[in-house]
N, C-alpha and C positions, 0 to 999 in steps of 0.2 A: 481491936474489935471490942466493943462496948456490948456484954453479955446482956445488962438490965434491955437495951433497946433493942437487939438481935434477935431473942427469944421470943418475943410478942410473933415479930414480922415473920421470923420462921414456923411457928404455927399459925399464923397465917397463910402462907403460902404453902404448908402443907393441908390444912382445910382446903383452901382452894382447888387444888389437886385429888384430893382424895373424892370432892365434889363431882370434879370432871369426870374421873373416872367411875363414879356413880351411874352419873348422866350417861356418859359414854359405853354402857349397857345394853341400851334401848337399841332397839333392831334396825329402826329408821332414822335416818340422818335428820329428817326437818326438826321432829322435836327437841333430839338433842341439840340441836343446832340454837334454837326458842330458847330453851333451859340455860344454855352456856351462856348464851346474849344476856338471858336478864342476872344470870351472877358476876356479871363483870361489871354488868352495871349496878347492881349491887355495892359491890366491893370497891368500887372506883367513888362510889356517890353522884356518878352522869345522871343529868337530866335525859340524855336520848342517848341511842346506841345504834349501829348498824355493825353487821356481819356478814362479810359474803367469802364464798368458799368458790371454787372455781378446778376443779377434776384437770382442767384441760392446763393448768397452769399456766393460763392468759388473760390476764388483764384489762387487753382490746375487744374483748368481747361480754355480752351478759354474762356473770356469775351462772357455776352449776346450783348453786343455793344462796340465797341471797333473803337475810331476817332481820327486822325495822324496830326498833322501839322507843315510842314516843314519838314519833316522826309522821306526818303528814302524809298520803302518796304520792303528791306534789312535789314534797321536800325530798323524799325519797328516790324519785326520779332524780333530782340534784345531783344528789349522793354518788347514785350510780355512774353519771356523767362524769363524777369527778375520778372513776375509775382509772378515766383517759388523761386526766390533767390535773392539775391543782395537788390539793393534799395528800389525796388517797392515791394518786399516781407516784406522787413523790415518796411514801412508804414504803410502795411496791418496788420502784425502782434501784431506789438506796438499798435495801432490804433494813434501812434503820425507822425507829418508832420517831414521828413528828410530833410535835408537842409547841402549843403556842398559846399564848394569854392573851390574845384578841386576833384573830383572822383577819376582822376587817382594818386592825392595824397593823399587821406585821406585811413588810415590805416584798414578803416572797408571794402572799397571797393575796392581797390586799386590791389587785385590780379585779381577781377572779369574779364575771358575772353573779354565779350563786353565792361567794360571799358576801358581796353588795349587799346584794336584793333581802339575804334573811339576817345582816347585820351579826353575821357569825362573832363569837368569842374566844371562849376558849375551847380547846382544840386538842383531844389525844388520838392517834393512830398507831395503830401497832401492826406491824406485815403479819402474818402468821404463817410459817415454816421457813426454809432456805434451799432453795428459791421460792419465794412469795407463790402460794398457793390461795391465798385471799387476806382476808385484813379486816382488823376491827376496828372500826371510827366511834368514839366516843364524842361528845358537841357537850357544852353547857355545863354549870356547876353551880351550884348556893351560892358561894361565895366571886369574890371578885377575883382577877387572878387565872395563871395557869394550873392545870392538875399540878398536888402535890409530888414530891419525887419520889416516895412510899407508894403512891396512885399509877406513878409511869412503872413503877419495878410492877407493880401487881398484875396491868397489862401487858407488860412484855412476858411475864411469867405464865398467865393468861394463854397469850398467841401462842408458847412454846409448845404447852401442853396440850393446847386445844390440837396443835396439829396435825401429829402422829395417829389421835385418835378418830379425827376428821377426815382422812386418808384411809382408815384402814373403814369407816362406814358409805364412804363415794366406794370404797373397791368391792364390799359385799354389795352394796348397790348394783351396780354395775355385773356384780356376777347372774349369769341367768337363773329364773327361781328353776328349787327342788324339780326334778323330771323333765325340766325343755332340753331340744336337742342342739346343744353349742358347736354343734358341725351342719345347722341345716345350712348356713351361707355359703359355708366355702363346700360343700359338697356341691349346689347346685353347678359351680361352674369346673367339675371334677364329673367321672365315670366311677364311682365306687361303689356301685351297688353290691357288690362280695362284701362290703366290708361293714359290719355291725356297732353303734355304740352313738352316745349322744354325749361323750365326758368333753371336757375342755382341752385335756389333755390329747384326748383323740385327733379334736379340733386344731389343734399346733399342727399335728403330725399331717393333718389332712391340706393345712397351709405349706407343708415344706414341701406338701406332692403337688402340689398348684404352684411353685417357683419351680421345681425339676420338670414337669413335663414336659411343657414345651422348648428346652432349651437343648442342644442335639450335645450333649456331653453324658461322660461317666457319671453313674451314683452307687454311689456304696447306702445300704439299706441294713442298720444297726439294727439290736436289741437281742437280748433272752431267747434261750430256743422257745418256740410254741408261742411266741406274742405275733404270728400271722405274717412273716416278712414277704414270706412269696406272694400273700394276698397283695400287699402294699405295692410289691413289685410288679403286679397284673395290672391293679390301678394306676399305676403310674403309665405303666405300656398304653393302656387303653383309653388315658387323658390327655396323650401324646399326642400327637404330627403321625406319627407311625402305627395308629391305634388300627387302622387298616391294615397294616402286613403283620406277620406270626408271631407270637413270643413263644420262646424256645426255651426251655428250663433243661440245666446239666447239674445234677449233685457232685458237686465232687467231690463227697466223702466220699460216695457210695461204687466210686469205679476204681477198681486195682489201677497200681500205678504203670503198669505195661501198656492199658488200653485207656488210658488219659487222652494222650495224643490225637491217637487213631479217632475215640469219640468227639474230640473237640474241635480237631482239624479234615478226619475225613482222612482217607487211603486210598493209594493205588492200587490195583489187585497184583499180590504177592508180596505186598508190601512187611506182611507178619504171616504166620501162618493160619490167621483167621480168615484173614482177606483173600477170598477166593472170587472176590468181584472187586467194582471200587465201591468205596464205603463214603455216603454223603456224611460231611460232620455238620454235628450244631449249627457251628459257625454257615455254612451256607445254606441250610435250614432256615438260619433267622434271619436269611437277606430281605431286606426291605424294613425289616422291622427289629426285635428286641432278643438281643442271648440273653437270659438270666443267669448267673453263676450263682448259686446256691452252695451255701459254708464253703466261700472262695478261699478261707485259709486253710484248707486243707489241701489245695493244689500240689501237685508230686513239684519239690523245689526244681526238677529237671524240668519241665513245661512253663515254668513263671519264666523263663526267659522270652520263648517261643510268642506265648498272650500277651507278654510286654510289648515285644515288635510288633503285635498285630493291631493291638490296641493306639501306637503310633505312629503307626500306615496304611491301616485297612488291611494291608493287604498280607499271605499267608501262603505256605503249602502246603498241600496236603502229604500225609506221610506217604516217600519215597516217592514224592513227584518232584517235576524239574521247571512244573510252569507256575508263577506267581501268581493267584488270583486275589481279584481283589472283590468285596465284599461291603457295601452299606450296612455296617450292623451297629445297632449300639448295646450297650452293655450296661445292664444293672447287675451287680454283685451284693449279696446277702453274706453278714456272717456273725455267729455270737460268740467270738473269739474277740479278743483284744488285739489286732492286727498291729499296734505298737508295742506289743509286748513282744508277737512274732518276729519282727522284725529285729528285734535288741535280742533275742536267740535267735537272730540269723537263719529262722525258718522260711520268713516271708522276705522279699524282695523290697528293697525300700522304697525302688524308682517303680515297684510294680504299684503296693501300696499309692502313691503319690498319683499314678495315673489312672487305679479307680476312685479314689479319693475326692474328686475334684468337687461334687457336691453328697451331700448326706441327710438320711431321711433316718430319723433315731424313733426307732417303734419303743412308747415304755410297755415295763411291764404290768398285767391288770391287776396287780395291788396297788398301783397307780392310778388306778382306772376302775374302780370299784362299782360306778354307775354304768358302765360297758356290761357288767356280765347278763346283766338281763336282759338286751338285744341281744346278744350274741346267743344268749339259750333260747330267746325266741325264734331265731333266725333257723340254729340247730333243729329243733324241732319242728318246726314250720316243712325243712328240708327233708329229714328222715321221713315224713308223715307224707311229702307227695310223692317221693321216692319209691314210697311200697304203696302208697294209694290208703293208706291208713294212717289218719291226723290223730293225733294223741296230745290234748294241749297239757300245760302246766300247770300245777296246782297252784292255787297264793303260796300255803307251805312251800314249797319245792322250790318256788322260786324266792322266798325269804331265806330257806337254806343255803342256798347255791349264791344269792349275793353276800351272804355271812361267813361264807369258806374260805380258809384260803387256795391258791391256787398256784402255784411251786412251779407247774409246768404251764403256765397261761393260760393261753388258746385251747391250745391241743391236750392239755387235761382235762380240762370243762369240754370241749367238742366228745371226747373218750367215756366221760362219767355222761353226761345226757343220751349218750349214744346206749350205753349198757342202758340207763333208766329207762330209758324208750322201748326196746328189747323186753326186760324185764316185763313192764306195763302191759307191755302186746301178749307177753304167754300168757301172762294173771289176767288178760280180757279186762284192764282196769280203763275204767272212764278217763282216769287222767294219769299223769306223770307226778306219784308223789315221794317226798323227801326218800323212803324207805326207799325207793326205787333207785333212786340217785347212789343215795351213801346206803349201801347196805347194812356197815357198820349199828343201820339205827335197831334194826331189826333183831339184834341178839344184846343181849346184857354184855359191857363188857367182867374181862374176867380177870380178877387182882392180879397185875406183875405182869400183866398182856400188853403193858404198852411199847415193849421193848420190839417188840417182836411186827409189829403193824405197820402202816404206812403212815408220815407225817399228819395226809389228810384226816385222817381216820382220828390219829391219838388229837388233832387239833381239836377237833368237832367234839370229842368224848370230853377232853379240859372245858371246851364251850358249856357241853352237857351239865356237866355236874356244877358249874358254876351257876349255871340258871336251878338248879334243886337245891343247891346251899342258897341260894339269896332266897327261893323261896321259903325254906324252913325255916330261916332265920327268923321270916316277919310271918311264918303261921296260916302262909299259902295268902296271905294279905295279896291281891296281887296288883293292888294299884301301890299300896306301900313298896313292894317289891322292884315294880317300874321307877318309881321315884328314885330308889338308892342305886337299879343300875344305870339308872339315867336313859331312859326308851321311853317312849310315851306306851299308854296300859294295851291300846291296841295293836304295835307293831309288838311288846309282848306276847300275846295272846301267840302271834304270827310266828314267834320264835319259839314258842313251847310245842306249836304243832310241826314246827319244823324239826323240831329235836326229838320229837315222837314222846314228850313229857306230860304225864297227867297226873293228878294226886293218887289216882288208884295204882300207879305203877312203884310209890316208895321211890326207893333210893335208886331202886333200877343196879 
């Protein structure tokens, strides 16, 4: 390696690089797109340039972004054309960089319509990623001749870097802006009106209940206790084939293991000493339509044989009966256990596992879902309010707190704390539902060496607290300076200090 010629090149193509990712800052793909094109041609010394990018990583079709320089619209039309054939197809296909010191004489291109016609030259193309996600065409030079090999390393290096960065600005592209609802598509051809949020995440989950509905098999319905599984499980019943007959929900944490059976399958009278008549179970309850099993890994291990045979013929007895019935039911199971960990401790059934198994709806949890909490508090409140005939809406504050929280138990924390705020608001005769309502915690100072003693939410919100009054102090209650170093813009500040119950008149609090 020849250090005196190596060092030049390599800070060059480290300039080059540090360039792109300058460019590749800016929020919108087209200008960076502009910027990148004319430093390549820059740094190559082209007379003209074309760049096109293509999201869909296709070829055969228009470019998702497509930038000209120096080129004609005419010519540019060409260009595009040549998407499909000639040189800019031969890049894409190969996935290697083309390179030629006359078009119109080199024998691969040389009959090509649009090379004729504009008596092309010389010739650099480069694919841009692997697999070829678009490509940069360079045309023309000063001098006579092919680009130099200095010239081809710089647009291969070029293509490299440009395209990880071009990928990641089609994908913010492509993401829906700040506040739209990324589940309005697939909800319309869904029944989920129980179910609250507009996150992307939601939107997945709301696609895997649009593949399980109509399909007459098991699903097992994953996630964290309190992330809504039996909501998920309603909607799914009611997006069904079966959304006309009952869904039937059985905890089975919640029933001793003696009266498992009896609730699941139904009794003969004198079957136990309860049964003093026959006893209809679940199971024929949800004929026509859906059993839920609810934290199914909790099933008494003496019954997972009994649901396994039922689940692989329909059909069942009831306790201390002697005639076989059989039953149309399908069966959604929820659980936030790890059913393969049950199984490897021989809790759970493997063949039971495997035949609810068969498809799976994974609810995440809402620190996943950070843009869901404020449908779901609106939804809450909206509900308590017609429920007792007294609406009580949400403050900005209140609901800047409650999406800044965390939330340990999901759902069913945030449905618990809105429910108290709401209560609360109603005794105090309050216009609205605000933060101190919520987290009570806002309301008293906390009190040195209290944090042991509290609840996660609580000491979370308090670390939030005091961290917004040291960054204040810091800059002198400055509070656009303030916003800047926690990195919030000044007005969703303002939103967080009334959330936190924080004023300069209150000190350290």
């Amino acid at each position: 390696m020849n250090d005196a010629t190596d060092v030049p090149r390599l800070r060059l193509e480290r300039d080059l690089y540090l360039r792109l990712l300058e460019l590749g800052a800016r929020d919108e793909p087209r200008p960076f797109l502009e910027e990148a094109l004319a430093l390549v041609v820059e740094v190559t010394g082209a007379d003209r340039g074309y760049l096109a990018i293509d999201d869909r990583g296709r070829a055969d079709r228009s470019p998702r972004f497509s930038i000209a320089r120096g080129f004609s619209d005419d010519e540019v039309a060409e260009v595009r054309r040549e998407l499909s054939t000639g040189i800019v197809a031969r890049a894409i296909a190969t996935g290697a960089t083309v390179s030629t010191a006359s078009a119109v004489e080199d024998p691969r291109f040389r009959d090509q319509a649009s090379v004729l016609g504009q008596r092309i030259r010389a010739v650099l193309c480069a694919p841009v990623g692997a697999p070829a996600v678009g490509v940069v065409y360079l045309q023309g030079r000063a001098s006579p001749g092919p680009f130099p090999e200095d010239h081809c390393a710089l647009a291969e290096i070029f293509a490299r870097h440009l395209a990880p960065i071009a990928e990641r600005l089609l994908a913010r592209e492509a993401e829906p802006p700040r506040g739209a609802d990324a589940t309005r598509e697939v909800r319309a051809k869904l029944s989920v009106d129980g179910i609250a949020g507009t996150s992307r995440a939601l939107a997945e989950v709301l696609r895997q209940v649009l593949v399980a509905a109509p399909v007459p098999v098991s699903v097992l319905v994953t996630g964290e206790s309190g992330t809504g599984k039996t909501a998920l499980a309603r909607a799914l019943h009611a997006s069904s084939p079966r959304a006309a007959g009952p869904f039937v929900e059985i905890n089975c944490a919640a029933l001793p293991e003696a009266l498992f059976e009896s609730e699941l399958f139904g009794a003969e009278k004198g079957a136990h000493s309860t049964a003093t008549r026959r006893i209809e179970g679940k199971i024929e309850a949800a004929r026509g339509g859906t059993l839920f099993l609810d934290e199914v890994g909790e099933t008494p291990i003496a019954a997972q044989g009994k649901l396994l045979g039922f689940l692989q013929s329909k059909r069942y007895y009831r306790l201390g009966g002697t005639t076989e019935i059989e039953a149309d039911v399908r069966v959604v199971a929820a659980t936030n256990a790890n059913l393969e960990d049950l199984v490897r401790a021989r809790r759970f059934r493997e063949d039971l596992y495997y035949r609810l198994h068969v498809l799976e709806v994974r609810v995440p949890p809402l620190r996943d879902r950070p843009e869901d909490v404020g449908p779901i508090a609106d939804r809450v409140v909206a509900a308590l309010g017609a429920d007792h005939g007294r609406p009580i809406p949400l403050s900005r504050a209140a609901r800047v707190a409650l999406e800044e929280a965390e939330w340990p138990g999901n759902v069913r924390e945030l449905e618990n704390a809105l429910a108290r705020g709401w209560a609360t608001a109603l005794s105090e005769q309050a216009p609205a539902i605000e933060a101190r309502h919520v987290f009570p915690d806002l309301a008293r100072p906390a009190i040195a060496g209290e944090e042991g003693s509290i609840g996660y939410q609580d000491a979370t919100r308090r670390f939030q607290g005091r961290y917004l009054r040291e960054a204040l102090e810091a800059t002198g209650w400055n509070v656009s300076e303030t916003a800047r170093r926690v990195g919030v813009a000044r007005s969703h500040l303002h939103d967080l200090l009334r959330a936190h119950g924080i004023s300069r008149a209150r000190g350290r609090g």
